[in-house]
Phi, psi and omega in degrees: 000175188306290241257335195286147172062035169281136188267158200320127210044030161266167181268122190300154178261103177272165159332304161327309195310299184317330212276333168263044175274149168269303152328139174259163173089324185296108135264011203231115166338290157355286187286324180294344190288282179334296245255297170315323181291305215280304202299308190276345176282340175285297166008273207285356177266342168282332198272312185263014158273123198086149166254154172228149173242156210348291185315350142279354180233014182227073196229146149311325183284312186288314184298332178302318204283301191323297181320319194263001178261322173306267194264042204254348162276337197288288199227141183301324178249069138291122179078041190204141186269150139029009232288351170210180192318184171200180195251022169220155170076159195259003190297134181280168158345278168330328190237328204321317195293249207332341216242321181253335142317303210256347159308330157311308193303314178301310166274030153266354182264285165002281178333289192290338171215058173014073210260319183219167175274172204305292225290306165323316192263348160313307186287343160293315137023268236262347188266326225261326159329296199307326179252005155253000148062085152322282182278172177286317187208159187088029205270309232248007164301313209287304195267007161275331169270018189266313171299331195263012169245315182314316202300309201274341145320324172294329203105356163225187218275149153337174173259158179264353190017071163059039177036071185192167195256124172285340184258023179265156149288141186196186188261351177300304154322320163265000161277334148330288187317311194316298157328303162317303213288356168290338181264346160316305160277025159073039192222103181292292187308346163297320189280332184293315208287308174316303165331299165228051167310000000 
């Protein structure tokens, strides 16, 4: 089933979630993986086409359209924040739209008073996205590529994240995972060295 096998610290799919897949026939992690890859990739040819800069990509509004051009083939709340807990990050429901306004807000503060270097502030970005967990699915796709458009908006290359499909179990993955939760005790570096591993 969707849920069988997940790999570490992604978030299970409840019934309510399933009930909005738009395919028919998925039934397998496997096959959603499969399904989700083709839906981000018509994405990232809209998300990295043109340049934009920071103040266009660090909006509640830019984050919304992305999420929702990613899984806008997938799930009926592509591009909908959240409606209930999840088992990562402490934002309740309620606050996610407020909790990712001033995370905008912050790195647009970054920005503006060379607050961290460029690659530091794309990976603060993207752990402090990952744990206010917007959506029902996709947080860490969304804010790695969320990061990698700030980045080149800035002037530098993308993270390479440790060159692997990240939403597999892999040992790429759980040194990822590791890296997250590291940032949680307010320690970047592991994730930056992951990143661009």
């Amino acid at each position: 089933m969707i849920n069988d096998h997940l790999p570490d610290g992604a978030t299970p799919l409840s019934p309510d979630d399933t009930i909005d897949l738009i395919p028919s026939g998925i039934s397998t992690r496997v096959q959603l993986d499969q399904f989700e890859s083709t839906n981000i990739q018509q994405a990232l040819q809209w998300a990295f086409s043109g340049k934009r800069k920071p103040k266009d990509l660090l909006t509640v509004d830019f984050c919304l359209r992305l999420h929702a051009r990613m899984f806008d083939k997938t799930w009926r709340w592509a591009g909908q924040f959240r409606q209930r807990e999840v088992n990562i990050g402490n934002t309740a429901p309620t606050m996610v739209s407020v909790a990712l306004r001033n995370l905008c807000d912050d790195a647009k503060a970054w920005i503006d008073y060379d607050s961290y270097p460029t690659d530091e502030i794309g990976i603060r970005f993207h752990a402090k996205m990952v744990n206010i967990h917007p959506f029902t699915n996709g947080n860490g796709r969304h804010s790695r590529i969320m990061a990698d458009l700030l980045l080149i908006s800035l002037g530098r290359p993308p993270f390479s994240w440790g060159n692997a499909q990240l939403n597999r179990q892999s040992n790429a993955r759980t040194r990822y995972i590791s890296a997250i939760r590291m940032t949680d005790k307010g320690n970047f570096s592991s994730l930056l060295e992951f990143a661009r591993s």
